[in-house]
VOPAPA-576277 format. One line per field, with one value per atom (N, C-alpha, C, O): residue number from 1; residue in three letters; chain; atom name; x, y, z. Coordinates in steps of 0.2 Angstrom, whole numbers, plus 2048, in hexadecimal, padded with zeros to 3 digits. Each point is the difference from the previous one (the first is absolute). Layout:
% residues N
num = c(NUM_...)
residu = c(Ala_...)
chaine = c(A_...)
atome = c(CA_...)
u = c(X_...)
v = c(Y_...)
w = c(Z_...)
END
This chain:
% residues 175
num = c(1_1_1_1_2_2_2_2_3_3_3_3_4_4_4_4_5_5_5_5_6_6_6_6_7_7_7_7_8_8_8_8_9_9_9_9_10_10_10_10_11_11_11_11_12_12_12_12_13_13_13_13_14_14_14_14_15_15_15_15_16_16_16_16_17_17_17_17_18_18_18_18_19_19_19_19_20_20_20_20_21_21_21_21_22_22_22_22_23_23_23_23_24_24_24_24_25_25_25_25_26_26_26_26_27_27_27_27_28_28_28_28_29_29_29_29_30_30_30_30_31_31_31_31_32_32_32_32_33_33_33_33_34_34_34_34_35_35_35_35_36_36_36_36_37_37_37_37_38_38_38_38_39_39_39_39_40_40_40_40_41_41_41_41_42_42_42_42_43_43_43_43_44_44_44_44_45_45_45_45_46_46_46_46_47_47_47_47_48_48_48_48_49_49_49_49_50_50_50_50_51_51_51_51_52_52_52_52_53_53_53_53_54_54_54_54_55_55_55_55_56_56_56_56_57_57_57_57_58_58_58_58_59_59_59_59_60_60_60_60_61_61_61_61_62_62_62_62_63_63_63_63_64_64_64_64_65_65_65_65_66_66_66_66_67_67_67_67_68_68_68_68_69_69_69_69_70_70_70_70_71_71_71_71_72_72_72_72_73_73_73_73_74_74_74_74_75_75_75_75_76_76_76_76_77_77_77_77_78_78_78_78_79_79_79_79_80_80_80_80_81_81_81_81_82_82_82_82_83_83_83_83_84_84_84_84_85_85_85_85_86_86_86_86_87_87_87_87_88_88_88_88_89_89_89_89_90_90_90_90_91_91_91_91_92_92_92_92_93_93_93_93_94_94_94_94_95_95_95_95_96_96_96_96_97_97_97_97_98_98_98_98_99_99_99_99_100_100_100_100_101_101_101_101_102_102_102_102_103_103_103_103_104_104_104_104_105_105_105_105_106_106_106_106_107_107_107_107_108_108_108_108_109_109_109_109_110_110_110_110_111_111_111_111_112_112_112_112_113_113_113_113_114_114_114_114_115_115_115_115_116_116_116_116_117_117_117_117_118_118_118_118_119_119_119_119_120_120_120_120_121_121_121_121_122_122_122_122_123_123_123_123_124_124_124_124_125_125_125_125_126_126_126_126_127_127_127_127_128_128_128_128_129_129_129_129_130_130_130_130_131_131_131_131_132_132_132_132_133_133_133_133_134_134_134_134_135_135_135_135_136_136_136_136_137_137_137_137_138_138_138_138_139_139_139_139_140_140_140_140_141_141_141_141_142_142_142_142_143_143_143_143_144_144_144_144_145_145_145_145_146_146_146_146_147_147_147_147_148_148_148_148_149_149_149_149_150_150_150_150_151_151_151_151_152_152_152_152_153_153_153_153_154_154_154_154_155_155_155_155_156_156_156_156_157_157_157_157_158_158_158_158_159_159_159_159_160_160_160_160_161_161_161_161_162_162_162_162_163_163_163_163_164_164_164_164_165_165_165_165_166_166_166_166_167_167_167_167_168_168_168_168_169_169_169_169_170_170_170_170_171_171_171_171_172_172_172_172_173_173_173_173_174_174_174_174_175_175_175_175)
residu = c(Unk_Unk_Unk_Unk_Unk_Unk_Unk_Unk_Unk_Unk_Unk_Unk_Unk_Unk_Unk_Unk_Unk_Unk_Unk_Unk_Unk_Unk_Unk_Unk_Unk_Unk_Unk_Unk_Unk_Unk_Unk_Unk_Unk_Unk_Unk_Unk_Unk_Unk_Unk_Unk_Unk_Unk_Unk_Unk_Unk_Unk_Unk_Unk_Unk_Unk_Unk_Unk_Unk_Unk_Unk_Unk_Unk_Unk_Unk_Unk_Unk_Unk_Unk_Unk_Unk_Unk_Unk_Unk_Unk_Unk_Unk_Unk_Unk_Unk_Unk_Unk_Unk_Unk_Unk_Unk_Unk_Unk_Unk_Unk_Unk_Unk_Unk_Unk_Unk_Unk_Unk_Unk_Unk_Unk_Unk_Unk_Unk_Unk_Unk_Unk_Unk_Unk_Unk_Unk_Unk_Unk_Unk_Unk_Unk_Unk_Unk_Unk_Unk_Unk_Unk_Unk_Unk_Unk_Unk_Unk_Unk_Unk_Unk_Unk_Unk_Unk_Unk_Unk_Unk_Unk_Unk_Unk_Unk_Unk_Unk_Unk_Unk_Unk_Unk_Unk_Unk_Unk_Unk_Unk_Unk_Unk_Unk_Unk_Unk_Unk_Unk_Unk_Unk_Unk_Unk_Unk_Unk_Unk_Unk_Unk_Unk_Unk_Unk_Unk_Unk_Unk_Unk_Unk_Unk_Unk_Unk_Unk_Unk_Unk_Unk_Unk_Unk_Unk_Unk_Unk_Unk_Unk_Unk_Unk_Unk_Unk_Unk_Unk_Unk_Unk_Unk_Unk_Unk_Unk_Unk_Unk_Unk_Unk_Unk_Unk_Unk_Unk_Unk_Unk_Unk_Unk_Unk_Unk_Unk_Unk_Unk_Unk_Unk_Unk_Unk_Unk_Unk_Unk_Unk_Unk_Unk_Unk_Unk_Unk_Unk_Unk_Unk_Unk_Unk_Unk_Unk_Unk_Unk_Unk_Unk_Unk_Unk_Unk_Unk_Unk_Unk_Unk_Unk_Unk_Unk_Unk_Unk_Unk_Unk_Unk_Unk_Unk_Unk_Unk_Unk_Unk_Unk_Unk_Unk_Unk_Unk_Unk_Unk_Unk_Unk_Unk_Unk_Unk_Unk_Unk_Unk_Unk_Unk_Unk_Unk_Unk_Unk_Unk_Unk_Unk_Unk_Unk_Unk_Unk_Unk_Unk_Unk_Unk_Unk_Unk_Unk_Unk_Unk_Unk_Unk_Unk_Unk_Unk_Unk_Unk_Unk_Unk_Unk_Unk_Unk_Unk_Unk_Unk_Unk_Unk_Unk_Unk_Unk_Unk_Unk_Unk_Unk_Unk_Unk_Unk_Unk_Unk_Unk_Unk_Unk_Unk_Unk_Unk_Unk_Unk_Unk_Unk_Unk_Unk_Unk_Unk_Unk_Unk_Unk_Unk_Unk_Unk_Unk_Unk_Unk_Unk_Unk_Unk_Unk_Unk_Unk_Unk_Unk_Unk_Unk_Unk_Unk_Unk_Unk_Unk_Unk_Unk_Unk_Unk_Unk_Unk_Unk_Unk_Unk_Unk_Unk_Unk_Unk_Unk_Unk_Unk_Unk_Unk_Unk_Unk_Unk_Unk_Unk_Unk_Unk_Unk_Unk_Unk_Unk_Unk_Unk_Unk_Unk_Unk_Unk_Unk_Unk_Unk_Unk_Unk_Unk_Unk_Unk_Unk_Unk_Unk_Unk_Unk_Unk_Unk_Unk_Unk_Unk_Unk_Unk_Unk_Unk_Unk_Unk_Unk_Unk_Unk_Unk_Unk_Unk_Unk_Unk_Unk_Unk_Unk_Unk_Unk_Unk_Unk_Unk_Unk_Unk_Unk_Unk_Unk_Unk_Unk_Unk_Unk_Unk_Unk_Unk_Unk_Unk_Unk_Unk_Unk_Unk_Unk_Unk_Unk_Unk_Unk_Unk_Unk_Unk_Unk_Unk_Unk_Unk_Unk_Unk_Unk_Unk_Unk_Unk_Unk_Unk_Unk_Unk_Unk_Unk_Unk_Unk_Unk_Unk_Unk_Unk_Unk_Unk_Unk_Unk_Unk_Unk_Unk_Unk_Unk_Unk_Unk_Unk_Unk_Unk_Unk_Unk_Unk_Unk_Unk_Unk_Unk_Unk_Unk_Unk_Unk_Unk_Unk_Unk_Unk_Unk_Unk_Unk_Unk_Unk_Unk_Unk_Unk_Unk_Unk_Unk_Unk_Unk_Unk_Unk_Unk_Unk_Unk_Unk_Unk_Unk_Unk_Unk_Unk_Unk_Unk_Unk_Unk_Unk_Unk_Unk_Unk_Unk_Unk_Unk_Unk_Unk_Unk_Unk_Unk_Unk_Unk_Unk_Unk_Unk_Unk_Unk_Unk_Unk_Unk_Unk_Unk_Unk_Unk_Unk_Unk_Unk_Unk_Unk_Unk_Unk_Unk_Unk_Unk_Unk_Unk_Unk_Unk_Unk_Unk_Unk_Unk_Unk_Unk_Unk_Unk_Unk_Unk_Unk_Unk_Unk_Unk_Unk_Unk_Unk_Unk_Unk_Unk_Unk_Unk_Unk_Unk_Unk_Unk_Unk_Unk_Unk_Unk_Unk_Unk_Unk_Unk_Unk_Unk_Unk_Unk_Unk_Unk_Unk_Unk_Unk_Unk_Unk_Unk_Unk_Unk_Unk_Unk_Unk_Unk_Unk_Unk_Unk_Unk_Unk_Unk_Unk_Unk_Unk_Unk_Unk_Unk_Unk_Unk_Unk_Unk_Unk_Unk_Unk_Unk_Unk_Unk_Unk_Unk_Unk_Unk_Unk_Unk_Unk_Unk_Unk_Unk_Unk_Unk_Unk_Unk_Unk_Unk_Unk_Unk_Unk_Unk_Unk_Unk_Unk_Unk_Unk_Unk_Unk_Unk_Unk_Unk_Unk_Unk_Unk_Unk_Unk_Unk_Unk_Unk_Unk_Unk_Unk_Unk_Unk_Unk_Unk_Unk)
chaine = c(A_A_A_A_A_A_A_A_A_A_A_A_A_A_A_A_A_A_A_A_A_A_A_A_A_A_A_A_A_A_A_A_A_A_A_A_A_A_A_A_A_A_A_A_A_A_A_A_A_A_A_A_A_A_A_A_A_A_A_A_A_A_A_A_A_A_A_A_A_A_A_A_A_A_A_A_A_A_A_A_A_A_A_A_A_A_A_A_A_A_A_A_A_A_A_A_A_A_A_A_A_A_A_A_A_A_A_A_A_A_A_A_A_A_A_A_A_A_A_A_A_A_A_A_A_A_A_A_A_A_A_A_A_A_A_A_A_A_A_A_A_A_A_A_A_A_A_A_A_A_A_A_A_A_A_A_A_A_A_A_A_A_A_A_A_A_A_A_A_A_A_A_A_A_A_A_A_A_A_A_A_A_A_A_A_A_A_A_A_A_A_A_A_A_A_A_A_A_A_A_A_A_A_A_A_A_A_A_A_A_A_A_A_A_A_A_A_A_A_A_A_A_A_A_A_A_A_A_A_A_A_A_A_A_A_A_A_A_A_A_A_A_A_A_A_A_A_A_A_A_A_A_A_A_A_A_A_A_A_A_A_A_A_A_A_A_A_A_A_A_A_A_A_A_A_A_A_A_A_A_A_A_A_A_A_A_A_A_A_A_A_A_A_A_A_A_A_A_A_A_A_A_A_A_A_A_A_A_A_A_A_A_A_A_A_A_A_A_A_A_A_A_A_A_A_A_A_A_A_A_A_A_A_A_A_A_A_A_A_A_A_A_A_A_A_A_A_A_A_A_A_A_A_A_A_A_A_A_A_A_A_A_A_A_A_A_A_A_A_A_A_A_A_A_A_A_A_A_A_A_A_A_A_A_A_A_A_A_A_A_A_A_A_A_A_A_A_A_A_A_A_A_A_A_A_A_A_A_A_A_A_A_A_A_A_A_A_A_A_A_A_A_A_A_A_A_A_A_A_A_A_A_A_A_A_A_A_A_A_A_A_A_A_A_A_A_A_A_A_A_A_A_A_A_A_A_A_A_A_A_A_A_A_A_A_A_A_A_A_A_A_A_A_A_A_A_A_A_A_A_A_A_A_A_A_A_A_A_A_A_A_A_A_A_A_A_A_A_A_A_A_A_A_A_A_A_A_A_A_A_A_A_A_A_A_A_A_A_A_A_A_A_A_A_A_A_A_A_A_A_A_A_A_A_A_A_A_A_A_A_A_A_A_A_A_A_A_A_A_A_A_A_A_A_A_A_A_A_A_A_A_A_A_A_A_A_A_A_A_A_A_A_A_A_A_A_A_A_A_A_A_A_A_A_A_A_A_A_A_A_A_A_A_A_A_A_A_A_A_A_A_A_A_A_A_A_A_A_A_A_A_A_A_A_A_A_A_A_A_A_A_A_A_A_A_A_A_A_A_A_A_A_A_A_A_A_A_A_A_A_A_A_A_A_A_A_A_A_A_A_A_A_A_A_A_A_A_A_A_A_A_A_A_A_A_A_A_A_A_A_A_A_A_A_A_A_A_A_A_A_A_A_A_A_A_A_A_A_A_A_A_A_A_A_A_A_A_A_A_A)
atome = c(N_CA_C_O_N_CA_C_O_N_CA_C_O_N_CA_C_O_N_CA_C_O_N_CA_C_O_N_CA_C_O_N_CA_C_O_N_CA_C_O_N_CA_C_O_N_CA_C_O_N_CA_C_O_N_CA_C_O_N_CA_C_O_N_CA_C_O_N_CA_C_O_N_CA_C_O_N_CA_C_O_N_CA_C_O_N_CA_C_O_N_CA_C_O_N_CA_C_O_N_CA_C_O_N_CA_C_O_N_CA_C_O_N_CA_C_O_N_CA_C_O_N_CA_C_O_N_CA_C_O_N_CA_C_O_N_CA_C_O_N_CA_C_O_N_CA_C_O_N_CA_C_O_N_CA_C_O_N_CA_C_O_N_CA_C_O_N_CA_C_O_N_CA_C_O_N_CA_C_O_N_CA_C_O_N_CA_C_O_N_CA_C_O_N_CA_C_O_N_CA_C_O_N_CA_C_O_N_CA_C_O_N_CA_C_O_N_CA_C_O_N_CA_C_O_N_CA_C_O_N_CA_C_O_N_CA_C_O_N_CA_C_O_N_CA_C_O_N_CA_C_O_N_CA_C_O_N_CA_C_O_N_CA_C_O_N_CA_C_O_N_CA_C_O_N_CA_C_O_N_CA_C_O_N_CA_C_O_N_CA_C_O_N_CA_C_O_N_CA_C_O_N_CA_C_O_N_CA_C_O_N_CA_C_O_N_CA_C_O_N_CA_C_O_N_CA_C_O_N_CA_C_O_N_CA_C_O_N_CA_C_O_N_CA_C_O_N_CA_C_O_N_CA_C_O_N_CA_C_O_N_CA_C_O_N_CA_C_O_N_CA_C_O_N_CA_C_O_N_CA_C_O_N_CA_C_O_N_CA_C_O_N_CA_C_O_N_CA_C_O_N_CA_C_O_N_CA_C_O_N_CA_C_O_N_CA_C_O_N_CA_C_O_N_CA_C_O_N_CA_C_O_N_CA_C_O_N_CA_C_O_N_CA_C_O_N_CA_C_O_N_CA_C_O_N_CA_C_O_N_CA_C_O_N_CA_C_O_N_CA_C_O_N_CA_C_O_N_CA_C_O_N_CA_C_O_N_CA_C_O_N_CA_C_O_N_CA_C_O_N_CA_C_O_N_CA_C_O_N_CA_C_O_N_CA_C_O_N_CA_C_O_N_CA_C_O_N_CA_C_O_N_CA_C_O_N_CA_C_O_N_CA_C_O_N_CA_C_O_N_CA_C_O_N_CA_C_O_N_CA_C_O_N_CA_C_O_N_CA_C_O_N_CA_C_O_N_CA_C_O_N_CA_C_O_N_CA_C_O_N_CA_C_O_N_CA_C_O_N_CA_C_O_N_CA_C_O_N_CA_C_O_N_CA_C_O_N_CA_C_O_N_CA_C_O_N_CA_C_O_N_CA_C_O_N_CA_C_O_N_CA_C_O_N_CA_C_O_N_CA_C_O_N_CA_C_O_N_CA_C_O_N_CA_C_O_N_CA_C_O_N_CA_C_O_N_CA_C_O_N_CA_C_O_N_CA_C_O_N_CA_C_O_N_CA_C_O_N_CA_C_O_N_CA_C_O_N_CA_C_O_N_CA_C_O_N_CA_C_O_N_CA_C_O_N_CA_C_O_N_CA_C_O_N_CA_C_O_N_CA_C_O_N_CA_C_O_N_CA_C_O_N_CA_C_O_N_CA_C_O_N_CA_C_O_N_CA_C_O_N_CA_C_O_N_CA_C_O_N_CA_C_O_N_CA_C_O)
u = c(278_7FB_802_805_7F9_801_806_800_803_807_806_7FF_806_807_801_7FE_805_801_803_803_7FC_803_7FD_800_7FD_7FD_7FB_7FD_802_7FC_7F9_801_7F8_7F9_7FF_802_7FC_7FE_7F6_7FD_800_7FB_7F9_7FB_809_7FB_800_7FB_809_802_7FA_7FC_806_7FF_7F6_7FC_804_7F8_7FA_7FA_80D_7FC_801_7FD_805_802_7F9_7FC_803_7F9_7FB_7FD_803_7FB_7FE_7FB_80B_7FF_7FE_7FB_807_7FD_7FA_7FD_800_7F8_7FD_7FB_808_7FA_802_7FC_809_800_7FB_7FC_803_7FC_7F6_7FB_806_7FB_7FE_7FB_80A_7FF_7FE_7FC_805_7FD_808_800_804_806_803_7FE_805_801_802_7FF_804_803_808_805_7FC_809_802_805_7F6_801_802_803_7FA_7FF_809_804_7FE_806_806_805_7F9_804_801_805_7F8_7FF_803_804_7FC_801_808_804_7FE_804_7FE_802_7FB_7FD_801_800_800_7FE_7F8_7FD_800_7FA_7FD_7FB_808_7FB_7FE_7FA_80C_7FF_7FA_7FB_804_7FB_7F9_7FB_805_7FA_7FF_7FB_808_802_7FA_7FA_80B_7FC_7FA_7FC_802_7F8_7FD_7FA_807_7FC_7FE_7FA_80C_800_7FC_7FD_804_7FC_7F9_7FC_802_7F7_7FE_7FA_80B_7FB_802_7FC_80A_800_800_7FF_802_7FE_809_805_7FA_807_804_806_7F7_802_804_804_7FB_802_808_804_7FC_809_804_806_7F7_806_806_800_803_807_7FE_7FC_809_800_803_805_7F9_805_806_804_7FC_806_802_7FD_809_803_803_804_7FD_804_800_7FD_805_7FF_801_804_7F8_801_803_7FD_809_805_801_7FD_807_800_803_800_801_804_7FD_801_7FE_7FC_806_806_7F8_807_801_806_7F6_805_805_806_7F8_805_805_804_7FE_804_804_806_7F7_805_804_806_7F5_804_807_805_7FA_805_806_805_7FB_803_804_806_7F7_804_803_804_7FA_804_807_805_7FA_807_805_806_7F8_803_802_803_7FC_805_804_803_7FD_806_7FC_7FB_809_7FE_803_7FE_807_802_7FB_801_7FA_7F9_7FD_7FC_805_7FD_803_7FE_807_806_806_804_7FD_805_805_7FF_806_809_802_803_7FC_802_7F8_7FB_808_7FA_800_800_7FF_7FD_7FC_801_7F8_7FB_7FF_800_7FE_800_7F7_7FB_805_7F8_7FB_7FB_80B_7FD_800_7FD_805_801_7FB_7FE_7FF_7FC_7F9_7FB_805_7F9_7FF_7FA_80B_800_7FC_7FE_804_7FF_7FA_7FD_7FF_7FA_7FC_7FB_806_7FD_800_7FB_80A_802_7FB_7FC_803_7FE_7F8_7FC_803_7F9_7FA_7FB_80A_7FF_7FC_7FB_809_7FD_805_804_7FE_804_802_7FB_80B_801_806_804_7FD_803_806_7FF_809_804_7FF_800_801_7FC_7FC_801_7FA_7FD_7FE_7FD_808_805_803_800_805_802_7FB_802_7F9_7FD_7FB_7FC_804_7FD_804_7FF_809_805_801_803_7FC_800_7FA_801_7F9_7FB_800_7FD_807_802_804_800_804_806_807_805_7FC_806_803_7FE_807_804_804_801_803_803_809_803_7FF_808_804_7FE_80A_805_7FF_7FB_80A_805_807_802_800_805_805_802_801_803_808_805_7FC_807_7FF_7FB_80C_802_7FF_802_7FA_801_806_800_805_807_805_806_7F5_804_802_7FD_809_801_802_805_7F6_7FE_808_802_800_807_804_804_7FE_806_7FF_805_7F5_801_7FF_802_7FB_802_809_802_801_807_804_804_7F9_804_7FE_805_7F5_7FF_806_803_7FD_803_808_802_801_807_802_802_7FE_801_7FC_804_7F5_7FE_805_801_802_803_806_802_800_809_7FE_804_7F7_7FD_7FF_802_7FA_7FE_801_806_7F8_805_7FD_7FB_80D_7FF_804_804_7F9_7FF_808_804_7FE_806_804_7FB_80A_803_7FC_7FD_803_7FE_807_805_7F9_804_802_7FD_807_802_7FC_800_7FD_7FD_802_806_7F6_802_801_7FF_805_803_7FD_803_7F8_7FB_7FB_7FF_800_7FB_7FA_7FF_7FB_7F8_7FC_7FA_80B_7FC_800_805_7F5_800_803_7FD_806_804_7FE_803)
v = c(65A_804_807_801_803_808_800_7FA_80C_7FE_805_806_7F8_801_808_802_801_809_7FD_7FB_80A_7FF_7FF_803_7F6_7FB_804_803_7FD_803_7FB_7FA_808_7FD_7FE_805_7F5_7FF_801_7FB_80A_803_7F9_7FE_800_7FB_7FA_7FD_802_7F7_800_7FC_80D_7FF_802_800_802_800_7F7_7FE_801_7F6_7FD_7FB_807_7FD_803_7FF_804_805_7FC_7FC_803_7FD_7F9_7FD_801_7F8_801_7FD_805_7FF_802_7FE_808_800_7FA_7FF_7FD_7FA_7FB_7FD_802_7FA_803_7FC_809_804_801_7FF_802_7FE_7F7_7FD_800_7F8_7FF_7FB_806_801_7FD_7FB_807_7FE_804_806_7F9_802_807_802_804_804_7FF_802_7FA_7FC_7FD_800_7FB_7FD_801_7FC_80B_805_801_7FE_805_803_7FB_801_7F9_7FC_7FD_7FD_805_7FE_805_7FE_809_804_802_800_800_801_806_803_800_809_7FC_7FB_80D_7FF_800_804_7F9_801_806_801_804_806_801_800_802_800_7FC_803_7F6_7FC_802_7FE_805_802_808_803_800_808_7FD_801_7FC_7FF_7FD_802_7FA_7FC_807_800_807_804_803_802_800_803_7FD_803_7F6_7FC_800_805_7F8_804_807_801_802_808_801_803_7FC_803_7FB_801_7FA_7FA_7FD_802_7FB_7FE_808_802_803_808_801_804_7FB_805_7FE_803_7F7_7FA_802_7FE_806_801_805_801_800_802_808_802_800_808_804_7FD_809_800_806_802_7FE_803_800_802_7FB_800_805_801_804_802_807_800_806_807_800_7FD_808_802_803_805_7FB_801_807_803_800_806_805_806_7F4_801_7FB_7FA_809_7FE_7FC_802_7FA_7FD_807_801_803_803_805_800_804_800_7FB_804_7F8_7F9_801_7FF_804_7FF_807_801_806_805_7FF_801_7FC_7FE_7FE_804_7F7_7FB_803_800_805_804_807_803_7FE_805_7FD_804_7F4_7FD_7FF_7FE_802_7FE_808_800_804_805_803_806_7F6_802_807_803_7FC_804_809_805_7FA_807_803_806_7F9_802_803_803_7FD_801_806_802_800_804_7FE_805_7F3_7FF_7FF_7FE_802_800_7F9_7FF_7FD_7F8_7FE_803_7F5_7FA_7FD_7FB_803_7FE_800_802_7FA_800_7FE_7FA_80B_7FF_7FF_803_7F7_801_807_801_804_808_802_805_7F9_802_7FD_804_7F9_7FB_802_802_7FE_804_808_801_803_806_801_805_7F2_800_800_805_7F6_7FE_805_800_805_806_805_803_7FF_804_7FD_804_7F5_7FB_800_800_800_7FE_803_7FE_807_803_7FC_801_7FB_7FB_7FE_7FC_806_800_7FA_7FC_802_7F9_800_804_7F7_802_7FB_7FA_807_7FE_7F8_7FE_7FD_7FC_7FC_7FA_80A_7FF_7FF_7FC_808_802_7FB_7FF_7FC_7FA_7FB_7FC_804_7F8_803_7FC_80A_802_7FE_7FC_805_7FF_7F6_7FB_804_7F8_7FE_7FC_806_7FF_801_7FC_80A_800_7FC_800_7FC_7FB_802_7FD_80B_803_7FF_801_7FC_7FE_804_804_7FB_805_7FE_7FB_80A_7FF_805_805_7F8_803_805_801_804_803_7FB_7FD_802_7FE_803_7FD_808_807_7FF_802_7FC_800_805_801_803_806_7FE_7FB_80D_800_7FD_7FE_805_801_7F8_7FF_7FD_7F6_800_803_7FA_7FC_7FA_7FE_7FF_7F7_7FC_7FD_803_7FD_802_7FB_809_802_7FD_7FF_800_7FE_7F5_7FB_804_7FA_7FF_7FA_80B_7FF_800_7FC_809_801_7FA_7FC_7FF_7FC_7F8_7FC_805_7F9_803_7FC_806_805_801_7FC_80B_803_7FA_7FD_802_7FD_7FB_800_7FC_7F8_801_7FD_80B_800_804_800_803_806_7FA_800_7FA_7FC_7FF_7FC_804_7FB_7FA_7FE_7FD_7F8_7FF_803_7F7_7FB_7FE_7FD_805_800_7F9_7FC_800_7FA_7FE_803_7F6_7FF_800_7FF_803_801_7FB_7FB_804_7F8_800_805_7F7_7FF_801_800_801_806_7FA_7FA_80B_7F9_801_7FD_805_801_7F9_7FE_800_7FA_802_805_7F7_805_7FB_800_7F9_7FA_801_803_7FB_800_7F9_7FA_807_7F8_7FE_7FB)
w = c(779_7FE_801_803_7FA_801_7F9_7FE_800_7FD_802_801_7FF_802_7FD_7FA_809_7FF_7FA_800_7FB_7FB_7F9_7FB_808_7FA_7FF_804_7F4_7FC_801_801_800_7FF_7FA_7FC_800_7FC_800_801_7FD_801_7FE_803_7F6_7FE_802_7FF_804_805_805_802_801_808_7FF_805_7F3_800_7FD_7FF_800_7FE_805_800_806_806_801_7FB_809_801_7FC_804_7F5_7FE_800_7FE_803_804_809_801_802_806_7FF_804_7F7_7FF_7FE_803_7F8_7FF_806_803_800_806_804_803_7FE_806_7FF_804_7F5_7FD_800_802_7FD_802_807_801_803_805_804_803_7FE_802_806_7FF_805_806_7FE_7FA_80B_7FE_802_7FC_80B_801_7F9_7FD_800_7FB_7F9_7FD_801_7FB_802_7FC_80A_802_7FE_7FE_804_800_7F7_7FF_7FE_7F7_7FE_7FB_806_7FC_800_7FB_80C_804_7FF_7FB_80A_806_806_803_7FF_809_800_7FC_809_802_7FF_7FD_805_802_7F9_7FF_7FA_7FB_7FE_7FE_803_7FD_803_7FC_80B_803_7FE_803_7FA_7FC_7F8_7FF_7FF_7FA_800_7FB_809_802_800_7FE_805_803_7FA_7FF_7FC_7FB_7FB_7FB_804_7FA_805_7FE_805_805_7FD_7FE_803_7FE_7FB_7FD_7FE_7F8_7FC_7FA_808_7FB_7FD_803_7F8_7FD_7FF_802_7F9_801_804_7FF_807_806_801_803_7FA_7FF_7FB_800_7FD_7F7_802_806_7F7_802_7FE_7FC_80A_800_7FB_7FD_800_7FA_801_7FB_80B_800_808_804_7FE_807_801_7FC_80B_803_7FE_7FA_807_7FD_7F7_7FD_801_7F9_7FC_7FF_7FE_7FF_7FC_7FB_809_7FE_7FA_7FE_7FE_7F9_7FA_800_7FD_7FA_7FA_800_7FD_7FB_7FC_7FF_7FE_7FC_805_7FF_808_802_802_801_801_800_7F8_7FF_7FD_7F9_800_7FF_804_801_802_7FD_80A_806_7FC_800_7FB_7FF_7FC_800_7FA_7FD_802_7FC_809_804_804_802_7FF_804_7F9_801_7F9_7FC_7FD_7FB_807_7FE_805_7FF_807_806_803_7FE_808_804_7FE_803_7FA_7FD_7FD_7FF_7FE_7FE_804_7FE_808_806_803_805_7F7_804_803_801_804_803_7FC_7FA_808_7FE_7FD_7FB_808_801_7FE_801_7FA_7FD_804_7FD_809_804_806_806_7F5_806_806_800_806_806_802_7FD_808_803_7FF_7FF_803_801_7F7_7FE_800_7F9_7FC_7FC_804_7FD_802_7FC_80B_803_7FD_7FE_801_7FE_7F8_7FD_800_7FA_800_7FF_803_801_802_7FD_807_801_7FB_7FF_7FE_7F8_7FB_7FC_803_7FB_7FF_7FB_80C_801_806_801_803_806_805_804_7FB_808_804_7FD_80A_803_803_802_800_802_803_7FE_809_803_7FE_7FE_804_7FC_7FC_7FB_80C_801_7FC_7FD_802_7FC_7F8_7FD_801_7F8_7FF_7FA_80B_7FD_7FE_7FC_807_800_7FA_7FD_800_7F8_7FD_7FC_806_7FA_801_7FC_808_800_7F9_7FB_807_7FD_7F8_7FB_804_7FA_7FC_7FA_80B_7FE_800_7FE_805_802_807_805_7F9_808_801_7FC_80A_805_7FE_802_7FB_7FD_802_802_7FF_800_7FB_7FC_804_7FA_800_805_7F4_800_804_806_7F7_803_7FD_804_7F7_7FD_7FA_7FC_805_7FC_7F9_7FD_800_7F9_7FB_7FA_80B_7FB_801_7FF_804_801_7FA_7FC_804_7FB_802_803_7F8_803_7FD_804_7F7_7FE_804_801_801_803_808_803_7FF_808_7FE_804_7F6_7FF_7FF_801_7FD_7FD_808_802_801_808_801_800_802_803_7FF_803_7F8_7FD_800_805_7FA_801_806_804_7FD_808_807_804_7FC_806_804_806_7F3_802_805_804_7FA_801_808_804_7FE_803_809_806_7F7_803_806_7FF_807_804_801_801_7FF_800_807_804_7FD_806_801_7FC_80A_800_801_801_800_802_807_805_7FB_805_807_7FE_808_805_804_7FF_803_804_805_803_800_804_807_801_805_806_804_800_804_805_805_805_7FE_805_7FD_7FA_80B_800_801_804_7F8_803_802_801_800_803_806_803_802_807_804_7FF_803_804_805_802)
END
């Protein structure tokens, strides 16, 4: 009962549940009983008896919104998105890559709502943007020439396993 940190509420399950323990309750069925069916804790089932008593089935329907109300609207969420996709050098910094503080800064430029860094990732999660390296290999590689050292140069460069040694004349058996 209860759900595990993490786990997402499924809003609509957890209001058919609700609405089945209203008609068992209505049948005249125990309220441990109602708990034991639905799978709730008791208090829950004597929660809702109280609620169906004074609002009737109404008072059971699912909430339509959980937990604080979100401070950014989709169309900003589309700003954001188009502001990460022209790099942070739009923003004035030197280097394309974005830091928590960087992203926040964006967010506030974007939409003027402040957020703390923290917080700017799990926007950028929600958007579908994950948390990456830079490569960080030189402009001027040239990719044939380290395949040509590799098969060439490496083999000769190599060090290999040398002869095996004759065997020690110390003994390491215990007598």
């Amino acid at each position: 009962m209860g759900n595990p940190a993490g786990v997402r509420r499924d809003f609509s399950e957890l209001e058919k549940r609700r609405l089945r323990a209203a008609q068992l309750l209505r049948d005249g069925v125990h309220q441990a009983e109602v708990a034991r069916q639905v799978s709730a804790h008791r208090q829950s089932v004597s929660r809702w008896a109280a609620q169906l008593k004074q609002g009737g089935v109404r008072a059971l329907k699912k909430a339509r919104h959980a937990g604080r109300r979100a401070r950014l609207r989709p169309e900003d969420l589309r700003r954001i998105e188009k502001g990460l996709k022209r790099g942070p050098e739009a923003l004035g910094y030197e280097t394309g890559l974005w830091t928590s503080w960087r992203v926040a800064h964006l967010i506030e430029q974007e939409c003027g709502v402040k957020y703390h860094p923290v917080q700017a990732w799990r926007i950028l999660r929600q958007l579908g943007w994950s948390c990456q390296r830079p490569v960080g290999r030189a402009l001027e590689r040239d990719e044939d020439k380290i395949g040509r050292w590799k098969q060439e140069r490496w083999p000769e460069i190599k060090k290999k396993p040398g002869k095996k040694a004759a065997p020690s004349s110390l003994s390491t058996k215990a007598d």
